[in-house]
PASE-229964 format. One record per residue (C-alpha): x, y, z; residue number from 1. Coordinates in steps of 0.25 Angstrom, whole numbers. Layout:
BEGIN
<torro c1="X" c2="Y" c3="Z" n="NUM"/>
...
//
This chain:
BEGIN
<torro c1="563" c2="481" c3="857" n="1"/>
<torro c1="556" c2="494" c3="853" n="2"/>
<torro c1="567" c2="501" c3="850" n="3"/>
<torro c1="572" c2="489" c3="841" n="4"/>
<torro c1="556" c2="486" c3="834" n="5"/>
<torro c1="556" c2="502" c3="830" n="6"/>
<torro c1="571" c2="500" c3="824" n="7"/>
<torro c1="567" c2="488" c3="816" n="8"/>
<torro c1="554" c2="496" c3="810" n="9"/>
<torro c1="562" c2="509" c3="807" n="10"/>
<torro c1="573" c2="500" c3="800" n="11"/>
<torro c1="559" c2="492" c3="792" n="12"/>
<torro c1="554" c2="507" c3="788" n="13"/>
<torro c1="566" c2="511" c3="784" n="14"/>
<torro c1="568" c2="499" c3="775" n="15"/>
<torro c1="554" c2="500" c3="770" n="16"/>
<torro c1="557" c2="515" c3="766" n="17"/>
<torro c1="569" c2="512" c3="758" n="18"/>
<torro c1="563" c2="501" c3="750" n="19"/>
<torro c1="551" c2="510" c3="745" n="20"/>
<torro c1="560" c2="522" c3="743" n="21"/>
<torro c1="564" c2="518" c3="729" n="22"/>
<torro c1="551" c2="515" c3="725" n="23"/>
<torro c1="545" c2="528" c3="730" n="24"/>
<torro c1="558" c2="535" c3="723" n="25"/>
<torro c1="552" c2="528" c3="712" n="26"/>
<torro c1="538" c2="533" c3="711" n="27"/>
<torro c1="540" c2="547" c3="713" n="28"/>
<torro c1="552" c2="548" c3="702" n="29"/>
<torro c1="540" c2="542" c3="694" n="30"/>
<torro c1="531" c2="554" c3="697" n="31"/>
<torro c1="542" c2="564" c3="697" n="32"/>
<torro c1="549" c2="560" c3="683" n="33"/>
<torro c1="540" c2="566" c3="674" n="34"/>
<torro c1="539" c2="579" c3="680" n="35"/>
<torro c1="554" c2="580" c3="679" n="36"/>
<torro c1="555" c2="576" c3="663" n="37"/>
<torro c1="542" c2="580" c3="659" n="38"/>
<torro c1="544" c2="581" c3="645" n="39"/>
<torro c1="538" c2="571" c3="635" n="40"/>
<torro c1="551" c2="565" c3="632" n="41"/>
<torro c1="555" c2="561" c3="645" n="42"/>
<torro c1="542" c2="555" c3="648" n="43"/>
<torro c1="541" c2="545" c3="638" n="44"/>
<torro c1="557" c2="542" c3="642" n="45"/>
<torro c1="551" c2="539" c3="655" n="46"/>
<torro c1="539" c2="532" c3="650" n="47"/>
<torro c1="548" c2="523" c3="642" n="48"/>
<torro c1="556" c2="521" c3="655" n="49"/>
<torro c1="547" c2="515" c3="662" n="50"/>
<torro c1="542" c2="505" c3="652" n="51"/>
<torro c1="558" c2="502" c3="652" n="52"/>
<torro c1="558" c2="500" c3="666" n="53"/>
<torro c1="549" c2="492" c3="667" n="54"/>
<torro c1="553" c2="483" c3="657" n="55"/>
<torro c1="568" c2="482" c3="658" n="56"/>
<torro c1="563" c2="479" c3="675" n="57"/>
<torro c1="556" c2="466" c3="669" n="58"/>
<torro c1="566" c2="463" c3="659" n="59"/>
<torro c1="577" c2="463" c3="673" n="60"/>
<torro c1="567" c2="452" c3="681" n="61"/>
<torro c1="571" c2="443" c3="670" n="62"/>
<torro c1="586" c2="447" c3="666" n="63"/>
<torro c1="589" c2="454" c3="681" n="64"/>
<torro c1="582" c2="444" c3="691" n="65"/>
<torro c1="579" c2="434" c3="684" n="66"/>
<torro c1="592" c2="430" c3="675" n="67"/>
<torro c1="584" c2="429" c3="662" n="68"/>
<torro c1="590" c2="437" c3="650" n="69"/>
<torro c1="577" c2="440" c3="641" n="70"/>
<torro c1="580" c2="445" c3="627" n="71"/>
<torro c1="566" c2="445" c3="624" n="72"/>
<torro c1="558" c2="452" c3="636" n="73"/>
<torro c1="551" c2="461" c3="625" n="74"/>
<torro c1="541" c2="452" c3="623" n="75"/>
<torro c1="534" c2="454" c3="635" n="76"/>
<torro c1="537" c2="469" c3="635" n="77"/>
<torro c1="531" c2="469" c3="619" n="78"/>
<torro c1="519" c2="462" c3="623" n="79"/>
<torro c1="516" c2="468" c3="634" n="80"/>
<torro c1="516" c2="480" c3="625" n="81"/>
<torro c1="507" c2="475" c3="616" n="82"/>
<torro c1="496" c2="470" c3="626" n="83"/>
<torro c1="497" c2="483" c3="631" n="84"/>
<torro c1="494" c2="492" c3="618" n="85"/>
<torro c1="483" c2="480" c3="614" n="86"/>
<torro c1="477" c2="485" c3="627" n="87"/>
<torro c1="479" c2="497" c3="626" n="88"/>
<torro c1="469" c2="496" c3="612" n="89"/>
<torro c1="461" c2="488" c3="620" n="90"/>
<torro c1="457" c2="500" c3="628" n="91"/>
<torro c1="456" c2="508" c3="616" n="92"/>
<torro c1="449" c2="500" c3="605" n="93"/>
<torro c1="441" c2="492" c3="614" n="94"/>
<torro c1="436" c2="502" c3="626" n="95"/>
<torro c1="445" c2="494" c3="637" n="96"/>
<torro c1="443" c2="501" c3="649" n="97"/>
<torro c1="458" c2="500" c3="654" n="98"/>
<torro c1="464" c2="509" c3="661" n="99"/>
<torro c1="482" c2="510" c3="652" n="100"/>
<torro c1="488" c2="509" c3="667" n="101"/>
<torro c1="484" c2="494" c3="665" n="102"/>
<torro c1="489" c2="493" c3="651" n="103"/>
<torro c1="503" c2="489" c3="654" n="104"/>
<torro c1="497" c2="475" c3="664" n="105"/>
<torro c1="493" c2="470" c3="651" n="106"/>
<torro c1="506" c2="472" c3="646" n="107"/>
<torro c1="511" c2="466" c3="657" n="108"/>
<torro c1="502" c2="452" c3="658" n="109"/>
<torro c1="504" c2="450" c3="644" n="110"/>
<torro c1="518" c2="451" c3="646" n="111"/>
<torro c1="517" c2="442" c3="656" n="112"/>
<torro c1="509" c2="432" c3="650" n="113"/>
<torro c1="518" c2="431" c3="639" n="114"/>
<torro c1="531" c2="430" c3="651" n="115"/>
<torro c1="523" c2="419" c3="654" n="116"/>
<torro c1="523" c2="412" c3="642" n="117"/>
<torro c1="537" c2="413" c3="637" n="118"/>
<torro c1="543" c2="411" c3="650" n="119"/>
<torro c1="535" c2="399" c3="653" n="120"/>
<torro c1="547" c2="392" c3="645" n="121"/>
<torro c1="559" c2="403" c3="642" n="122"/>
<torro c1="560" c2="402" c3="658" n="123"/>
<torro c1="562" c2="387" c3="659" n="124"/>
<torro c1="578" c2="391" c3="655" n="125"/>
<torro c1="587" c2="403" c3="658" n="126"/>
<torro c1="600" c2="411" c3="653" n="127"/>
<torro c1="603" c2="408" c3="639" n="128"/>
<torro c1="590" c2="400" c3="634" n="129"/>
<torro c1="579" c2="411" c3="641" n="130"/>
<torro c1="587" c2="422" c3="634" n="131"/>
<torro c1="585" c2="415" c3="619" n="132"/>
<torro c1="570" c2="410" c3="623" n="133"/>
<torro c1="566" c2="426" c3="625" n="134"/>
<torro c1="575" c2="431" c3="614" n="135"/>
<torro c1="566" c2="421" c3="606" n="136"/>
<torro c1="553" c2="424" c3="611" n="137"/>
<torro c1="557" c2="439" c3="609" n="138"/>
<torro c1="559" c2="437" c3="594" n="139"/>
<torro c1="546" c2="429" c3="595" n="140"/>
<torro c1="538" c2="438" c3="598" n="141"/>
<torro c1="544" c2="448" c3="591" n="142"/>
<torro c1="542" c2="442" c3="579" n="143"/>
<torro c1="527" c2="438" c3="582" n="144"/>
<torro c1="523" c2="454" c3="585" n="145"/>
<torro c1="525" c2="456" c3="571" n="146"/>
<torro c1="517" c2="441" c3="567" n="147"/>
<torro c1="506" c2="445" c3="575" n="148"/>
<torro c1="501" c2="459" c3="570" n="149"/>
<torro c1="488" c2="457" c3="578" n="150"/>
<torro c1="494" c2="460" c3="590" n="151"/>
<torro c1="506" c2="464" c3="589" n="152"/>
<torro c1="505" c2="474" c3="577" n="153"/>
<torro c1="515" c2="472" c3="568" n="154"/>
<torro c1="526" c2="480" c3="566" n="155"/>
<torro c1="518" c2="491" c3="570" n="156"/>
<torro c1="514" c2="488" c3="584" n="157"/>
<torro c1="500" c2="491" c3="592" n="158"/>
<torro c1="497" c2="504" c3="596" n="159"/>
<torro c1="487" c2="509" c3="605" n="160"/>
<torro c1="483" c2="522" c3="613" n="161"/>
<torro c1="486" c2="523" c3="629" n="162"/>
<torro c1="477" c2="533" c3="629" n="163"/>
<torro c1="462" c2="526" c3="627" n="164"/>
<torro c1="461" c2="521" c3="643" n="165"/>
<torro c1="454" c2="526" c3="654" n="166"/>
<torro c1="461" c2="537" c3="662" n="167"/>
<torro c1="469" c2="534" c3="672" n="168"/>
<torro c1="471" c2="546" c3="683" n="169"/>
<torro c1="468" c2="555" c3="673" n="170"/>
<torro c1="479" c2="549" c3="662" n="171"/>
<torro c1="475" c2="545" c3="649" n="172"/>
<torro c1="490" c2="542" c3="645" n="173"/>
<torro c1="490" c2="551" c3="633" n="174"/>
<torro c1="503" c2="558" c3="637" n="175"/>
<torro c1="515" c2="552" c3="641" n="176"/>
<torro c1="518" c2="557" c3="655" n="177"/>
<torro c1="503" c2="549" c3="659" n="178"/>
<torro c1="510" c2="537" c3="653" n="179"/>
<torro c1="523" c2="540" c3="661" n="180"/>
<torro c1="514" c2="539" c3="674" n="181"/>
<torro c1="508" c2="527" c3="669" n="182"/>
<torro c1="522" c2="519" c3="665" n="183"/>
<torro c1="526" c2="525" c3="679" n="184"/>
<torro c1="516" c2="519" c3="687" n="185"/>
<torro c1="518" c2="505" c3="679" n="186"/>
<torro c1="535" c2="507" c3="681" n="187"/>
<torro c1="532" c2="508" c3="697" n="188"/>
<torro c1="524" c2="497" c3="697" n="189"/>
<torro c1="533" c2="488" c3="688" n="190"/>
<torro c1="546" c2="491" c3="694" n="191"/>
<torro c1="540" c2="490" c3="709" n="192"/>
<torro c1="535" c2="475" c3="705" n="193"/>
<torro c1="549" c2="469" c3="698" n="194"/>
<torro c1="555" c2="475" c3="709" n="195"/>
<torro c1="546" c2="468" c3="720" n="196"/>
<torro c1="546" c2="455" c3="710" n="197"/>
<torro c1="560" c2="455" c3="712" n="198"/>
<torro c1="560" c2="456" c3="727" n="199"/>
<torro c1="552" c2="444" c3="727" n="200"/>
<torro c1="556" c2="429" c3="730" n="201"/>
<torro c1="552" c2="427" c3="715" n="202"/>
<torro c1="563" c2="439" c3="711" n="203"/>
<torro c1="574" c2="433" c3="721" n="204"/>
<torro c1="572" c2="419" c3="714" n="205"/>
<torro c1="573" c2="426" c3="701" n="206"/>
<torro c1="586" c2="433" c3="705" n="207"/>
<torro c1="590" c2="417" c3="710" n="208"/>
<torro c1="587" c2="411" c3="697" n="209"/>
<torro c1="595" c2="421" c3="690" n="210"/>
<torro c1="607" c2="419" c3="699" n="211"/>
<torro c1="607" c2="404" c3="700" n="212"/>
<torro c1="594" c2="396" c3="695" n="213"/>
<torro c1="598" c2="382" c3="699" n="214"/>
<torro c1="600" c2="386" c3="714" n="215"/>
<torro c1="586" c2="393" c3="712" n="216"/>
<torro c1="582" c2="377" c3="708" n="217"/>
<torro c1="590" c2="373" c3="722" n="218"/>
<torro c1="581" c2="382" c3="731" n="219"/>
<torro c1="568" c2="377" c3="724" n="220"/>
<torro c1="565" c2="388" c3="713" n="221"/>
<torro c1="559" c2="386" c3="699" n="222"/>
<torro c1="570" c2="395" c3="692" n="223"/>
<torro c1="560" c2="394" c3="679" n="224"/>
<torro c1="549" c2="398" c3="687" n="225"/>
<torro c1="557" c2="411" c3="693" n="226"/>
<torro c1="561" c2="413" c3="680" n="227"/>
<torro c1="546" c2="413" c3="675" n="228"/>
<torro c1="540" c2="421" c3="685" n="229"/>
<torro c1="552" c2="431" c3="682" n="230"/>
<torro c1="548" c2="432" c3="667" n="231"/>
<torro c1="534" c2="432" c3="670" n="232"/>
<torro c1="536" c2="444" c3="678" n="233"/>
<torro c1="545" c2="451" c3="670" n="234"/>
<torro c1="537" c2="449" c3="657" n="235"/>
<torro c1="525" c2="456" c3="666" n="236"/>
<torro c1="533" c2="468" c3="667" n="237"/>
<torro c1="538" c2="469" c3="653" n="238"/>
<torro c1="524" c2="468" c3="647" n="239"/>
<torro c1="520" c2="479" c3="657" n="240"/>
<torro c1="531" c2="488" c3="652" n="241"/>
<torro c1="527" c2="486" c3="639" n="242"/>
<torro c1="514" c2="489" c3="640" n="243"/>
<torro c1="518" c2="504" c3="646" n="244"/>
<torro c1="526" c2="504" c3="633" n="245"/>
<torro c1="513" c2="502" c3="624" n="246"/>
<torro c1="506" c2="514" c3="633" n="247"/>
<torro c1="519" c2="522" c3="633" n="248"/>
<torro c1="521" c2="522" c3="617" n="249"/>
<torro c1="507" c2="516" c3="612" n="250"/>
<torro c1="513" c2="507" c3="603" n="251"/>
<torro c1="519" c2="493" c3="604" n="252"/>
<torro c1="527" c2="486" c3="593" n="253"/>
<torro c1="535" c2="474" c3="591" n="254"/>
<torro c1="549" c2="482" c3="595" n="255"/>
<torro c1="542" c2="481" c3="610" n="256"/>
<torro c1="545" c2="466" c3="609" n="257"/>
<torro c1="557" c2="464" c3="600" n="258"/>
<torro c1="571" c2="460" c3="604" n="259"/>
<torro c1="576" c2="474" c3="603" n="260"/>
<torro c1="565" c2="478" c3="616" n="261"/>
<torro c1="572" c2="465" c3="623" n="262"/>
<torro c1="586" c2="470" c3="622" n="263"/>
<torro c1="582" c2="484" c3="628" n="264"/>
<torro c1="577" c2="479" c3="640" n="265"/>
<torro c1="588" c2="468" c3="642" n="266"/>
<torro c1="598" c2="482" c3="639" n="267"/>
<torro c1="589" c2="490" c3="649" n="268"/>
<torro c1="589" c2="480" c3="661" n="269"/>
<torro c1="603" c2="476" c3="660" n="270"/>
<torro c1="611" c2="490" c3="657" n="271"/>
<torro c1="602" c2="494" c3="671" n="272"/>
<torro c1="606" c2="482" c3="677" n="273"/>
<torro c1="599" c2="469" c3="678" n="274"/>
<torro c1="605" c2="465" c3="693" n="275"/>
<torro c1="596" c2="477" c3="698" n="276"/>
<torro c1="582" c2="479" c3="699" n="277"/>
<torro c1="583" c2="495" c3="695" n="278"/>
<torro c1="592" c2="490" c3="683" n="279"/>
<torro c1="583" c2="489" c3="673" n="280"/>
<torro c1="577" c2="502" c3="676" n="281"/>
<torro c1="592" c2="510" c3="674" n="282"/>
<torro c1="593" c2="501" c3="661" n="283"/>
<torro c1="578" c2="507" c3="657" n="284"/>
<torro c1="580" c2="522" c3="661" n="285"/>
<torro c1="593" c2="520" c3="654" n="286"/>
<torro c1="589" c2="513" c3="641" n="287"/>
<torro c1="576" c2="523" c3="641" n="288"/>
<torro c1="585" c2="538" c3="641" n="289"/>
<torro c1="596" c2="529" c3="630" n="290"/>
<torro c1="585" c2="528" c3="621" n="291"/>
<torro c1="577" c2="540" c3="620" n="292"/>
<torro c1="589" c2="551" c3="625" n="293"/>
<torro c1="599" c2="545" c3="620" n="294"/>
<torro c1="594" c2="542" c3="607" n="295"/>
<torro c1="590" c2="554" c3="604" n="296"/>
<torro c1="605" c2="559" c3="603" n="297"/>
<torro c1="610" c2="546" c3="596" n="298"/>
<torro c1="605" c2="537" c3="587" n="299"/>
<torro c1="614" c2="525" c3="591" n="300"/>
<torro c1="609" c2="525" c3="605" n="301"/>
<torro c1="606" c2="510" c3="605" n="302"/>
<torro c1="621" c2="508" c3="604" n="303"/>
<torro c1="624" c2="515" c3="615" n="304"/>
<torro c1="615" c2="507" c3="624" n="305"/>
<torro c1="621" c2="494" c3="618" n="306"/>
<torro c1="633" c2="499" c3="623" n="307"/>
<torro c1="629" c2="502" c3="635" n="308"/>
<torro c1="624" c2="487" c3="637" n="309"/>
<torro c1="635" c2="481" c3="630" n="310"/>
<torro c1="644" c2="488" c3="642" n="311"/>
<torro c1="636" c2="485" c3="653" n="312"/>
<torro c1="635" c2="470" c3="649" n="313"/>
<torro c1="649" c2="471" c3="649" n="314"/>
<torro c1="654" c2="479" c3="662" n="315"/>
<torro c1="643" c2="482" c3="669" n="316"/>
<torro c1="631" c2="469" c3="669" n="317"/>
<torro c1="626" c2="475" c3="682" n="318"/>
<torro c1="621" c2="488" c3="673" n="319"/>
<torro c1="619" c2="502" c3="678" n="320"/>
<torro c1="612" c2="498" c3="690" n="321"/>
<torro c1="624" c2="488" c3="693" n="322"/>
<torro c1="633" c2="500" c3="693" n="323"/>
<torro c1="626" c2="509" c3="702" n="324"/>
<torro c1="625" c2="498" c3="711" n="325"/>
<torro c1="641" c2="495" c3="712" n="326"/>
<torro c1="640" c2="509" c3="718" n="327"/>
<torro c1="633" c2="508" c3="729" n="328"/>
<torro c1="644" c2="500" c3="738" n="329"/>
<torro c1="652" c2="511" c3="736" n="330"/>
<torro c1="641" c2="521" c3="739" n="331"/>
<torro c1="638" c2="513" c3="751" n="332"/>
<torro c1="652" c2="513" c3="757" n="333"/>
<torro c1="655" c2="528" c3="753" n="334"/>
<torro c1="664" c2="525" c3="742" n="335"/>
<torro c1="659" c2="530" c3="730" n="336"/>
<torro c1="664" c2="543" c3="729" n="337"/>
<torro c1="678" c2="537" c3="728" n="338"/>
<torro c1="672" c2="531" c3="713" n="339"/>
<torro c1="668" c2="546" c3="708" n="340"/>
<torro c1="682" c2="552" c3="704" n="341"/>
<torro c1="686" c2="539" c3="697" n="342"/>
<torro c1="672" c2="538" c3="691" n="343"/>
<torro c1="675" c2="551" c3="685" n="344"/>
<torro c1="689" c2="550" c3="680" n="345"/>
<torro c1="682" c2="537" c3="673" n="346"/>
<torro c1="670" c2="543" c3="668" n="347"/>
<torro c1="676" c2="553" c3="661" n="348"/>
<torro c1="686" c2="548" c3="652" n="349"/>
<torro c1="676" c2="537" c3="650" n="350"/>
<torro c1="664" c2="548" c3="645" n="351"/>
<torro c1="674" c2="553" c3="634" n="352"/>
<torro c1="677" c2="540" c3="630" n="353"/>
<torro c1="664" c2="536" c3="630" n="354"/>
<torro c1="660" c2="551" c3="622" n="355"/>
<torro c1="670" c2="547" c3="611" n="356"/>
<torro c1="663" c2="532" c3="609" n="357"/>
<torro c1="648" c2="539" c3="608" n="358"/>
<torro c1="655" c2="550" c3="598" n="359"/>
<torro c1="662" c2="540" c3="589" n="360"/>
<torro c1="650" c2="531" c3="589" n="361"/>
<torro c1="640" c2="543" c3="586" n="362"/>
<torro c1="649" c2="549" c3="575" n="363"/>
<torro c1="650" c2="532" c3="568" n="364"/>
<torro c1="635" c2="533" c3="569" n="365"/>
<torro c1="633" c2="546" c3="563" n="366"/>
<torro c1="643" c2="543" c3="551" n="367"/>
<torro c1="637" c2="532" c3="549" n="368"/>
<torro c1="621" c2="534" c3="549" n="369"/>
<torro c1="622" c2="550" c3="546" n="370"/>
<torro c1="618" c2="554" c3="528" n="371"/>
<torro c1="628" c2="557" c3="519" n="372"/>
<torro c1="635" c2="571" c3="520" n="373"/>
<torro c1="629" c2="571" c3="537" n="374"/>
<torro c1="644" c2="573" c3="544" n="375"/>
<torro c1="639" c2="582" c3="557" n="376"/>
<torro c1="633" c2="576" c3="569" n="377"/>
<torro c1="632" c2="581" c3="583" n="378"/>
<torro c1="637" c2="575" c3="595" n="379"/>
<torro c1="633" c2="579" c3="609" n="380"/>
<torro c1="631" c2="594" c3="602" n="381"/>
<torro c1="643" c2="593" c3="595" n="382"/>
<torro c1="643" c2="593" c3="580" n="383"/>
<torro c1="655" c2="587" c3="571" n="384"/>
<torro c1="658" c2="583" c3="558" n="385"/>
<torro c1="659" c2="566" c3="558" n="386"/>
<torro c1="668" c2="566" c3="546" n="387"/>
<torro c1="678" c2="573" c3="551" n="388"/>
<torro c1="690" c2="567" c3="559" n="389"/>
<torro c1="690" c2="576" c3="573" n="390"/>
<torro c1="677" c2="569" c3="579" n="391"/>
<torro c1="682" c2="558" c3="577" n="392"/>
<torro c1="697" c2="560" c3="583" n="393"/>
<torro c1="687" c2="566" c3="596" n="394"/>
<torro c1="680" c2="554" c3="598" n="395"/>
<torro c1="692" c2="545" c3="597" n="396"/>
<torro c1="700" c2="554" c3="607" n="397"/>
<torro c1="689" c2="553" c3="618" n="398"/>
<torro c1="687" c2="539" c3="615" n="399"/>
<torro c1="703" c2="535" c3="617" n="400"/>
<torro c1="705" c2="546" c3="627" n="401"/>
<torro c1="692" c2="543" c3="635" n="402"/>
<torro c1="697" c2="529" c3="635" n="403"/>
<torro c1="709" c2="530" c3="640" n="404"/>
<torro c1="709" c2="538" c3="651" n="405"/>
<torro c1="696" c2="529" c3="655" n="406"/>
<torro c1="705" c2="517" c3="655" n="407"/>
<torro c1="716" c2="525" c3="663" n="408"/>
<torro c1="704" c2="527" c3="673" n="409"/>
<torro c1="699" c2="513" c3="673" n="410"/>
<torro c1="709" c2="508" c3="683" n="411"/>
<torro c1="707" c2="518" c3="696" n="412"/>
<torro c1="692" c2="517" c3="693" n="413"/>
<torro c1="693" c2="502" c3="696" n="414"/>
<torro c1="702" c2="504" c3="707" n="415"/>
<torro c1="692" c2="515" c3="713" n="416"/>
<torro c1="681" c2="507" c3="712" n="417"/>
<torro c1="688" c2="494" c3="718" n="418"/>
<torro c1="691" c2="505" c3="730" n="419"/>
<torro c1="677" c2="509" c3="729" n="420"/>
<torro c1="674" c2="494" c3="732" n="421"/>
<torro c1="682" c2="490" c3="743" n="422"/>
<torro c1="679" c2="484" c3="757" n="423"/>
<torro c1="676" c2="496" c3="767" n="424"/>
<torro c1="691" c2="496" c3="777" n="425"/>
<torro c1="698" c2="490" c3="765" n="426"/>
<torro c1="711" c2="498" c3="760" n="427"/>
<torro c1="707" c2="497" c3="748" n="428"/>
<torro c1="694" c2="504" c3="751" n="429"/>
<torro c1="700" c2="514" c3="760" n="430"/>
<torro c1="709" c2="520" c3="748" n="431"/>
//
């Protein structure tokens, strides 16, 4: 019986270990990523990670577990914003003695308050009817930011200064890396609870009601009350992230609650993955190094990202999280190296084909937007003339060849991946 009792307990530790592992691989890549890229540029890319994080993770308990598509979810983001930078005056114009690691609760309780609201009634209904009732409070609210200057500010938005409240270790927030620590410190706490939120009964119903919400009716759940608890929850979290934004930048405007910050986060969460909890995280590291590396070599980066959702709505709905994750039975079973040459002789046509579509729409755009007499533009280092015919005749070679031989590929790599896929002992698996 001993023998058994100390079996049983190593087996529990052993357990309790692995379940905390992630979470201590996460905090200590929060400490140590700042002393890797320590420039001022990659910290305010991981500053506006985080915010994202935190906001595409509350955009995925609505959309992910909760089966509600949101084309307005800004609001509570926005708002939470602009609680935060009124308090934020607070402490500055009017002595409050609050201490900015707090700043972003406000954010979050008046998102919450404001969840509360609106979903009281958007909730009573799902599907098709929820996603028009949030694209219209969305616009609402939009239009409202510039009605009410008082609070909102107009066109120009509300500023204020992170810098005017007590100490906190030493910090006073002036530069960024002190804000990294504090939108590090809020990120650990706000991925931990969505994570635990979705662990509970509540999250598991939440997850019913998306899959089936008259058999949740059966068993004696309130699908409108799941639904609200979710959007209340969520809503929290987005105002929390927006408040990290107003200390982050110092400045909230009405783009912080427009349709356009709605469609980044639903782009976010779903080109990570809504089926999976770390989804919306790979969506927002993704999004975040599209929009401020990316851009900075092309001006027509938001079309590439459109592309990219376009694709994964269309082939891949699980996302870049659903991928890796059709990997890991083959891991398990020892066949994925079986999947590496046919990946490569894919990949490789695929990339020249895939060279000559970002050449030929980079040489459109420059033709069109670049000033009379402008002919030369650059290309990965490599300067050409537009106007004339040979860069042309490239892009369209790697676009047919690339193609081609892709298409010639397409076939053993399905068979490879069927192989890759079949039952341990099977024939088809032992080829």
């Amino acid at each position: 019986m001993s023998d058994i009792a100390n079996t049983q307990s190593a087996g529990g530790s052993s357990s309790l270990l692995k379940r905390f592992v992630p979470w201590i691989g996460l905090i200590i890549g929060l400490i140590v990523l700042p002393f890797i890229f320590s420039s001022n540029s990659a910290i305010y890319i991981m500053n506006l990670m985080g915010i994202f994080i935190i906001f595409a993770l509350s955009y995925n308990m609505l959309l992910g577990q909760g089966g509600m598509l949101s084309f307005g979810h800004a609001v509570y983001f926005g708002l939470g914003g602009f609680m935060s930078v009124h308090f934020m005056n607070y402490i500055e114009y009017d002595g409050l003695m609050l201490p900015m690691v707090f700043v972003p609760v406000f954010g979050g309780i008046i998102g919450l308050i404001f969840a509360i609201i609106i979903g009281s009634f958007s909730t009573r209904r799902a599907g098709t009817v929820f996603a028009m009732i949030s694209l219209g409070i969305g616009e609402l609210v939009a239009a409202s930011s510039l009605i009410f200057v008082a609070f909102f500010g107009g066109e120009e938005g509300v500023s204020g200064d992170r810098t005017m409240g007590p100490e906190v270790f030493g910090m006073d927030f002036a530069q960024d890396i002190e804000v990294y620590s504090l939108i590090a410190f809020w990120a650990f706490i706000t991925i931990a609870l969505m994570y635990l939120f979705s662990r509970t009964p509540m999250g598991r119903m939440a997850n019913a009601v998306r899959d089936n919400d008259e058999r949740t009716e059966f068993v004696g759940y309130s699908q409108r009350k799941v639904r609200f608890i979710s959007f209340c929850a969520s809503g929290f979290f987005a105002g929390i992230a927006g408040g990290l934004f107003a200390i982050n930048f110092e400045i909230v405007t009405e783009e912080n609650l427009n349709a356009l910050t709605s469609g980044v986060v639903l782009l976010m969460a779903y080109i990570g993955g809504v089926g999976f909890f770390i989804g919306p995280i790979v969506g927002a590291v993704l999004f975040t190094l599209l929009q401020t590396l990316l851009s900075i070599y092309t001006e027509i980066w938001q079309l590439y990202v459109g592309v990219l959702f376009v694709l994964t709505v269309m082939y891949v709905p699980q996302g870049l999280t659903g991928i890796l994750a059709m990997h890991i039975p083959i891991y398990q079973i020892n066949r994925l190296g079986s999947l590496v040459v046919p990946y490569i002789r894919t990949g490789i046509p695929l990339a020249f084909c895939l060279a000559g579509v970002v050449g030929f729409l980079e040489m459109i755009h420059h033709v069109r937007a670049a000033s009379v007499g402008d002919t030369e533009m650059s290309l990965i280092g490599i300067g050409f003339d537009t106007h004339t015919v040979m860069p042309w005749i490239i892009v369209a070679v790697l676009v047919a060849v690339g193609g081609y031989f892709t298409k010639t590929q397409l076939p053993q790599l399905k068979e490879a991946w069927e192989r890759a896929h079949a039952p341990l002992g099977s024939d088809e698996g032992a080829a």
